[in-house]
C-alpha positions as CSV (number, residue, x, y, z in Angstrom):
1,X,-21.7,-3.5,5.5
2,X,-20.9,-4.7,2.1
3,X,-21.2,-2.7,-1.1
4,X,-24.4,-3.3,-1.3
5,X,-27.0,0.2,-2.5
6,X,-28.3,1.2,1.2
7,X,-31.7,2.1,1.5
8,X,-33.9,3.8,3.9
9,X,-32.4,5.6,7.0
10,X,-28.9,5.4,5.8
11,X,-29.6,6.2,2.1
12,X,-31.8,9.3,3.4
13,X,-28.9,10.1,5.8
14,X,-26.8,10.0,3.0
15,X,-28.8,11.6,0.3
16,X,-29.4,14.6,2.9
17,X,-26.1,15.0,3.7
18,X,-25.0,15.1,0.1
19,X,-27.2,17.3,-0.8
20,X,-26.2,20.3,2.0
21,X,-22.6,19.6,1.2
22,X,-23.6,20.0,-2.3
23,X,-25.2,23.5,-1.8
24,X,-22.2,24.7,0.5
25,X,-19.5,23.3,-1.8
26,X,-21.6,25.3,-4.9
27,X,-20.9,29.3,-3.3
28,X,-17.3,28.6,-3.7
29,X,-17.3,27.1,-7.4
30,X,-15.0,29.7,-9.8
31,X,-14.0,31.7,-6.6
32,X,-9.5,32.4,-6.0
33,X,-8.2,32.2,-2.6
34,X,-8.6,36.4,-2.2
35,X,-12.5,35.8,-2.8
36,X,-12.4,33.0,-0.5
37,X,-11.3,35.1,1.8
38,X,-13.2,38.1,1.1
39,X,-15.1,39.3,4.2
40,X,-18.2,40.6,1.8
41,X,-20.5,41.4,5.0
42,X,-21.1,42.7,8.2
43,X,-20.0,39.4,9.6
44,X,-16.5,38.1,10.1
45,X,-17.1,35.2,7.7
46,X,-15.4,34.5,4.5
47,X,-16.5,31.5,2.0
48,X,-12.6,29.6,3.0
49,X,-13.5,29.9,6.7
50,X,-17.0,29.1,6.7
51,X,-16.2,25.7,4.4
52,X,-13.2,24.7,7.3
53,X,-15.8,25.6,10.1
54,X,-18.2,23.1,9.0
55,X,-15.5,20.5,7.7
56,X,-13.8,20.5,11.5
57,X,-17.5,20.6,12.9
58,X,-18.8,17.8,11.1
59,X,-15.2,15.9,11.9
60,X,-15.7,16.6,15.6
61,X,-19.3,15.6,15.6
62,X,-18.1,12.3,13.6
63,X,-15.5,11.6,16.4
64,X,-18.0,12.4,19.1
65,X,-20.3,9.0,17.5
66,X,-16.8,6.9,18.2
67,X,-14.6,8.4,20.8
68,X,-17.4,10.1,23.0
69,X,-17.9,13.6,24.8
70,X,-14.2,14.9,24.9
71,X,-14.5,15.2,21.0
72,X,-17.5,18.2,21.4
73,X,-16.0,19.8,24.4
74,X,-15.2,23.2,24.6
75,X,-11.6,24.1,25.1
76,X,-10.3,25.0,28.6
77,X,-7.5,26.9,27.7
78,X,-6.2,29.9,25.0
79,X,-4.7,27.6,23.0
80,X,-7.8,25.6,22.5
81,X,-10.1,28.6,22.0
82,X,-7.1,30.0,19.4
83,X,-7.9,26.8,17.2
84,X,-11.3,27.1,17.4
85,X,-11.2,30.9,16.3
86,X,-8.9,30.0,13.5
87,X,-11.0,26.7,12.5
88,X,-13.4,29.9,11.2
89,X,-10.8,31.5,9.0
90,X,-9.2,30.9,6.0
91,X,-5.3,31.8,7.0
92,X,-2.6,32.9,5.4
93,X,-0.7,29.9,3.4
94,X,-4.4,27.8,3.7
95,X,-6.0,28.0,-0.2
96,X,-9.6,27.1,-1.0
97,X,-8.3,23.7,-2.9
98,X,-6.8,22.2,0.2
99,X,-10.0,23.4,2.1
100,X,-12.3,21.5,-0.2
101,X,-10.2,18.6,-0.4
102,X,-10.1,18.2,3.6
103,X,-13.7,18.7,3.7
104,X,-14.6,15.6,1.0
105,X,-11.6,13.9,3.3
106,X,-13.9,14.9,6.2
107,X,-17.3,13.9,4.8
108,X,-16.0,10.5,2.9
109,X,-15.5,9.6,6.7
110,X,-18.5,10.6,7.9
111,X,-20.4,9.1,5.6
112,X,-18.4,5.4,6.0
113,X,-20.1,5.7,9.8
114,X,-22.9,6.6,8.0
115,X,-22.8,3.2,6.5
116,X,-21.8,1.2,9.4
117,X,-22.3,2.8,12.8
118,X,-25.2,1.5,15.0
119,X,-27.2,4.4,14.6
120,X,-28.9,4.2,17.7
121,X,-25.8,3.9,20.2
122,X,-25.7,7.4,22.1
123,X,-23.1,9.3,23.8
124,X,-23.7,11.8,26.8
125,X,-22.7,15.4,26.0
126,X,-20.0,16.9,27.3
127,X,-20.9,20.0,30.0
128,X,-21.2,23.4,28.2
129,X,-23.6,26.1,28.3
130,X,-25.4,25.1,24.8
131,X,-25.8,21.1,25.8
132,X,-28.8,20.1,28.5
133,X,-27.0,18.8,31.2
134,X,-27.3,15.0,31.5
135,X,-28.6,15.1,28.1
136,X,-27.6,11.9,25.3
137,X,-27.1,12.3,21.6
138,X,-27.8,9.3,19.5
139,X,-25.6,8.9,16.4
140,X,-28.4,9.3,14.1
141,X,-28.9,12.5,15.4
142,X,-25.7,13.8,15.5
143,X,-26.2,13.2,11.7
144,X,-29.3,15.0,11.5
145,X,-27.2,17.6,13.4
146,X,-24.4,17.5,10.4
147,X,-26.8,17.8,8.1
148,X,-28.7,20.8,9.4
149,X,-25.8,22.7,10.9
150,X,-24.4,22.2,6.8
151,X,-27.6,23.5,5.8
152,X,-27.5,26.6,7.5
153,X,-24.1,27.3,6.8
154,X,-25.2,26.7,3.0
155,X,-27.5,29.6,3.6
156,X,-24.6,31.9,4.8
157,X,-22.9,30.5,2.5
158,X,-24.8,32.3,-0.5
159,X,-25.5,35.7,1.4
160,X,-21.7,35.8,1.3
161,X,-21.1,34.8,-2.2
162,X,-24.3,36.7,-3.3
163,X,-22.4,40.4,-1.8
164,X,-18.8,39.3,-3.4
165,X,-20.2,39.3,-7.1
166,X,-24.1,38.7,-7.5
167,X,-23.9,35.0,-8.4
168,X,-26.8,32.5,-6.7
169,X,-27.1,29.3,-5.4
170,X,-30.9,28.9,-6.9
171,X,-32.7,31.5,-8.8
């Protein structure tokens, strides 16, 4: 596509997309790497490691529309599990400025398929215990998928940052 101003189903794509990314990207704004990493709850999840989470989800996800199943797949071996465990925390030597800038990285991507991807070309999932067997996911959902999987993180997101020092998404 050109640069032309998209509208309908891509723009709303877009627009939603934005706007969770928006809300996630907002618990982290005035925050050093020790808050990032801060684990302010009961949960194992810090603001740094919940922003990489959904930046490598969404990237996988995004990969999944071009390269297929292999891309969603849960890992076979340690090593592969290791990454995935670590793709929640923020390590040491990672800061919340490279985070962020790896996520927009991540999401710039995304949203260039967003642009220009049949959305309605489909990809069978790959076997795990959270996928139907047999069962197809059309690129246009696997945005809808971004988009509400970034939502809900958002919503973490702000518990967190609410328990580290009071501050608020809304309200």
């Amino acid at each position: 596509m050109t640069a032309q101003t998209l509208t309908g189903e891509r723009a709303d794509l877009l627009e939603t997309l934005g706007t969770a990314r928006h809300f996630l990207r907002h618990t982290v704004q005035g925050l050093t790497d020790e808050q990032a990493r801060l684990r302010s709850t009961a949960s194992e999840l810090t603001l740094g490691g919940l922003i990489k989470h959904v930046g490598e989800i969404e990237l996988g996800w995004a990969r999944f529309v071009t390269e297929g199943p292999a891309a969603v797949a849960p890992p076979t071996e340690q090593a592969g599990w290791e990454k995935w465990t670590n793709d929640f925390k923020m390590l040491p030597g990672e800061t919340l400025e490279a985070i962020l800038q790896r996520y927009s990285e991540i999401a710039a991507a995304t949203d260039e398929l967003v642009r220009t991807v049949d959305l309605d070309d489909s990809q069978e999932l790959p076997p795990a215990p959270w996928f139907q067997p047999g069962a197809r996911r059309s690129a246009r959902r696997v945005f809808m998928h971004i988009a509400a999987e970034t939502a809900q993180h958002a919503g973490h997101a702000d518990i967190i940052r609410e328990s580290i020092d009071g501050q608020k998404t809304m309200g």
